[in-house]
N, C-alpha and C positions, 0 to 999 in steps of 0.2 A: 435511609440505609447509609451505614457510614463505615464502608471498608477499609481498613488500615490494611494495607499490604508495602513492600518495597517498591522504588521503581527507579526506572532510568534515564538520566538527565536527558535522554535525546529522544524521546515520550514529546515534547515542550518546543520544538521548532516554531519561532513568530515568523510563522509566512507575511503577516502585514503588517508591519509593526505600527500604524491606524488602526488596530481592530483590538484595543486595550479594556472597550467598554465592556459588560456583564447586562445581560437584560435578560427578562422572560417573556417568551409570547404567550398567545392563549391558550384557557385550556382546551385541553383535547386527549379525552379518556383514554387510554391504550387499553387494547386487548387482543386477543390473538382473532384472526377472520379463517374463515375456512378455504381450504388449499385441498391440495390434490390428494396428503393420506386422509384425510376428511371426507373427503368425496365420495372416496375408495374404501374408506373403512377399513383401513390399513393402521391407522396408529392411533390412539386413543389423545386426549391433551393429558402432557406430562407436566402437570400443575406444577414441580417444583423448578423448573425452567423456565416456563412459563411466566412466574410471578416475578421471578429475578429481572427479567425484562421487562415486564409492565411496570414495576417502580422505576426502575429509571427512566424510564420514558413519562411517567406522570409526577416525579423528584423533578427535570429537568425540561419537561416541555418540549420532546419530542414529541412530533407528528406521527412520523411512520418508523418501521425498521423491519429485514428480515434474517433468519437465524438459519442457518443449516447445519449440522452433527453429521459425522461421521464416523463409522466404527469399524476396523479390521477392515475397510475398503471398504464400506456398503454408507450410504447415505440412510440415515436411520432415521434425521429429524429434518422438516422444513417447513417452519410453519413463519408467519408473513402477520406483522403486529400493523393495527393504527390507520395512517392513510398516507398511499405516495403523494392526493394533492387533497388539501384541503377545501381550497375555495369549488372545486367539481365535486366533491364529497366519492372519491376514489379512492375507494380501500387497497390496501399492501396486497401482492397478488407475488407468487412465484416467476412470474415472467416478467417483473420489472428490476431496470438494471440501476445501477447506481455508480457515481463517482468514489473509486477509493482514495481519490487522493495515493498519499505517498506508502500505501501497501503497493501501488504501481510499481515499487522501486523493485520489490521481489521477483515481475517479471522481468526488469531490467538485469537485476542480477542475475538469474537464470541464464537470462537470453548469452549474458558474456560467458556462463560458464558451459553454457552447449557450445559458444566458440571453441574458449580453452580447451573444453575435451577434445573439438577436432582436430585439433591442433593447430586452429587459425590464430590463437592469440593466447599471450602466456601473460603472469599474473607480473613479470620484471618488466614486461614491453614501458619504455618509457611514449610519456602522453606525446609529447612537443619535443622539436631540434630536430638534427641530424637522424638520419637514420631510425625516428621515431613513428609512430599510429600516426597524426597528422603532420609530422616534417615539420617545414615552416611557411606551412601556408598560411595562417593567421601572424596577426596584429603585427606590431614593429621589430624586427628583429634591430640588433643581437636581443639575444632572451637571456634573463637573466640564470643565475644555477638554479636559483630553487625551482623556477616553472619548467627549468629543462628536467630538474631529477623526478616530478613528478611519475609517479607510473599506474599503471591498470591497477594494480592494486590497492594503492595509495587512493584512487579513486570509488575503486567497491566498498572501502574500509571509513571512509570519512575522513583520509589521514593526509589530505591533498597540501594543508597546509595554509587554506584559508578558504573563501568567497564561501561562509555559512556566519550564521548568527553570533557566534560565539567567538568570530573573528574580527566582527566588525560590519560585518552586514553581506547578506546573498545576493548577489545582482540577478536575482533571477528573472523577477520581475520588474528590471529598470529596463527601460528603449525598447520598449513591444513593437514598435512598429519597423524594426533590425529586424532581416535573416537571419537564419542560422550561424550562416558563416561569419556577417559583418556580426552578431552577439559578441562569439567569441573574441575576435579581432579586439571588438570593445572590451572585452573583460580582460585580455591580455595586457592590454594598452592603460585601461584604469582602475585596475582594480588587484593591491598589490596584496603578495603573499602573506601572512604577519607570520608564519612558523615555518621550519625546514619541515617537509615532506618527508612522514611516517614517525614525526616526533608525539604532537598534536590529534585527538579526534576534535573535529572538528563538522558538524552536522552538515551535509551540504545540499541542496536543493540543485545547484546548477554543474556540480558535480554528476551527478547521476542525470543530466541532460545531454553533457558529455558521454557520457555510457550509452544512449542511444543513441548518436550521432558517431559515436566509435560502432554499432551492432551494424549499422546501414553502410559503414564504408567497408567493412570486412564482407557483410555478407551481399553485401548487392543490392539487397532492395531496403523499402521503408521501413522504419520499425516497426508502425502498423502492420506491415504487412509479412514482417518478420514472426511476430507475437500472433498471428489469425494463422501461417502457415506453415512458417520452418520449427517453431518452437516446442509444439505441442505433439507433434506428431501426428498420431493415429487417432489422439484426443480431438472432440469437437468441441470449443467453446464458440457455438451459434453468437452468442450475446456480446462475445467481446468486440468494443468500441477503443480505436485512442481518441479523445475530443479533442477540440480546440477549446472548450469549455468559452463559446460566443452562445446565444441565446439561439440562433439556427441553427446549432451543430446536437440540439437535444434529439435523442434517441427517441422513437414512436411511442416504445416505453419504458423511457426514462422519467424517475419520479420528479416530482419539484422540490427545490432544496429551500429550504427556511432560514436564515439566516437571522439569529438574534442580536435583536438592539440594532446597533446603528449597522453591523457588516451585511446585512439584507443588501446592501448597494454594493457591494463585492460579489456578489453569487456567479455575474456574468461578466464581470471586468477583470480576471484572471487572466494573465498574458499567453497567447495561443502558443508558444512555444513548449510549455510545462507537460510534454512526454512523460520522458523517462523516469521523472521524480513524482509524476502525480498522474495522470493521465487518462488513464486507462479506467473504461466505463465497462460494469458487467454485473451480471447476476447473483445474487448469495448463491446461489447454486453451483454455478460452472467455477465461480473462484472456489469452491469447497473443491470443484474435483481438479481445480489447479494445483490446489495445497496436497490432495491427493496425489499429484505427477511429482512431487517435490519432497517427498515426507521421510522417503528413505526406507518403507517398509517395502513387505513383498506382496502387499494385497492386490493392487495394482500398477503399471507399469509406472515405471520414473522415469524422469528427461533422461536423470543425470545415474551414472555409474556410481560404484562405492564410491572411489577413489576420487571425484571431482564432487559427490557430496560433502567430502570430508573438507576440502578446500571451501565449499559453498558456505558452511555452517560452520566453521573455526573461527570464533573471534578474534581479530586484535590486541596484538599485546596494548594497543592507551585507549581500546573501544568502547569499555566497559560491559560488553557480552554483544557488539554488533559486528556479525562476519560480514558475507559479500553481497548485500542487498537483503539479508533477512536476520534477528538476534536471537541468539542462544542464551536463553534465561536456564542457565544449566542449574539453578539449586532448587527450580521449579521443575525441570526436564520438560521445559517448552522449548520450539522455536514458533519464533513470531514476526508482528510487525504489526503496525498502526497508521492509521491516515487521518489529517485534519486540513479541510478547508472550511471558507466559510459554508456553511449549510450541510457539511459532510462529517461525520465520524465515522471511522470502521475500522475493522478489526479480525485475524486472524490467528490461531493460534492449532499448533500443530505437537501434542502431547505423546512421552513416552510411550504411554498405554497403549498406542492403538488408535488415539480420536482423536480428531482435529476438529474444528470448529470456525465458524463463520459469522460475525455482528454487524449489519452495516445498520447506520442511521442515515435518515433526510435532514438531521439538524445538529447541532453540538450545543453546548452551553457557554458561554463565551468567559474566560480568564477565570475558569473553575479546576482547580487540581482533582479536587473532590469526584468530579464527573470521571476521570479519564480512569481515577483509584475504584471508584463501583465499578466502570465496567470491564475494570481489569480481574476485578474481585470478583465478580457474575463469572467469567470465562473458565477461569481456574476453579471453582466451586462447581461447574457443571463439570469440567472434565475430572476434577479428583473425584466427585458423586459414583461410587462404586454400588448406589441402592438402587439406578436409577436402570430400569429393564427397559431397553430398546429393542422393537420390534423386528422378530426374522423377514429383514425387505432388505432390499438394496433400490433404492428411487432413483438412483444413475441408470439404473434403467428404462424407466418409464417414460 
């Protein structure tokens, strides 16, 4: 399957810039297992969904993946391809959760703009200096203008002005074994601006780490535990985890990740600080009725007010359609977002019509553009599918 569609340079983040090789594991047939409308005899398999998925997964040598749909508020599809671990022969199950990688970043945006609407923080608040979010409690002062002009915004936007790929490299992952605070310190200290702030986008990983170490100074507690209790509200996401992404911090069930070709030795060497930009472990499901809290219709309740949606989803004038932790492919009428580690792909995508949708993978393909264009082509071809009759349920119930 070979989908030609547009995309967006910041699709293409090298979290490791080691992990250049392309390999294929073994095969391993995909096909859809049975799940709970299965059981219940609530939704029949909707073959043309269905199949879009099983080619990519046997195009690309994925193991496992699970899908969730959504329509007018109601959970309509969830059905669970392949297997979470191969070597136990553990089929994809509804109740296994998964690493999104850097869709994480859309609870982080969120998380700042339930601030903003409180009125605890506004989108001009500069990051650093005087009278700024952290002062001058990190690295060497005097600080220079450009890390003093940075602001809240500058950092939802990608428009900080550097520490991303396209500047010269993300310290995200350098000196794992640095706190939080002494990170920064270091990144202030070496790790220099290359553009004035809000000139540039600029992709950033340790930007949006900042964003949750800004969510826990304002609001008081952890991010985790920001994101499990002040975030959602009245919503339960049971399933959500933030990892440290160490080989002990794996969830009961959480699937096993594959890692192609040589990045298999990455899977569990990720540096435990990656929150806010990647972090976050949970279900196809519960993130479907996250995408639900965030969508902006009236099916069900939103975090966020009109008025602070509009700020959430407005892109940047140098973004190229990325607002504040999640992008507006407006010629598609999607918002969206994407995640990539090694052994992770995923994917969320939240359509004009009424549906949002859910793709998480156990594996990726490595230095393939091809993979990321199917299964951006699969999301957008189920959600324009206007033939496609979903069953009167809502499974956010069950």
């Amino acid at each position: 399957m070979k989908m030609k569609l547009p995309k967006f340079k910041w699709f293409y983040p090298v979290l490791f810039t080691a992990l250049i090789l392309s390999a294929c594991s073994g095969d391993n047939p995909a096909g859809p297992k049975e799940n709970k409308q299965d059981e219940n005899n609530q939704v029949s398999e909707i073959q043309a969904v269905d199949q879009l998925i099983t080619e990519i997964m046997n195009e690309y040598s994925i193991p496992g993946a699970s899908l969730t749909i959504s329509e007018d508020g109601r959970m309509v599809y969830s059905r669970h391809f392949g297997y979470a671990n191969t070597e136990e022969n553990i089929e994809m199950t509804d109740n296994h959760v998964f690493r999104i990688a850097s869709c994480s970043k859309t609870f982080t945006g969120a998380a700042i703009m339930k601030l903003v609407q409180e009125g605890q923080l506004s989108f001009s608040d500069k990051v650093f200096g005087e009278e700024s979010i952290f002062g001058m409690n990190y690295g060497t002062q005097p600080y220079g203008n450009r890390l003093e002009s940075i602001t809240l915004e500058d950092l939802l936007h990608h428009t900080l002005g550097g520490w991303g790929v396209s500047s010269g490299g993300d310290p995200i992952d350098y000196q794992p074994q640095l706190n939080h605070g002494d990170f920064i310190s270091y990144v202030i200290d070496n790790w220099s601006l290359t553009y004035e702030p809000g000139e540039q986008f600029v992709y950033s990983n340790t930007g949006y780490f900042l964003l949750a170490r800004i969510v826990e100074q304002v609001s008081g507690t952890t991010f985790k535990n920001y994101l499990k209790e002040e975030l959602i509200g009245n919503e339960t996401l049971s399933s959500l985890h933030v990892t440290t992404f160490d080989i002990e911090d794996r969830q009961p069930n959480e699937v096993e990740y594959y890692g192609q070709g040589s990045e298999n030795q990455y899977v569990y060497t990720i540096a435990d600080r990656r929150d806010g930009d990647a972090g976050v472990v949970i279900s196809a499901e519960d993130l479907l009725k996250f995408v639900n809290a965030i969508d902006g219709f009236n099916t069900r309740p939103d975090i966020l007010n009109s008025e602070t949606m509009n700020k959430f989803t407005e892109p940047s004038a140098v973004g190229g359609g990325y607002a504040a932790g999640i992008s507006n492919w407006q010629a598609q009428n999607v918002w969206f977002h994407y995640g990539s580690l090694p052994g992770t792909r995923t994917a969320f995508m939240r359509h004009a019509n009424g549906k949002n949708i859910v793709l998480l993978f156990n594996s990726r393909a490595v230095g393939s553009d091809q993979f990321v264009y199917d299964i951006q082509g699969a999301l957008l071809e189920i959600l324009n599918n206007n033939q496609i009759d979903y069953p009167d349920i809502d499974l956010f119930e069950n």
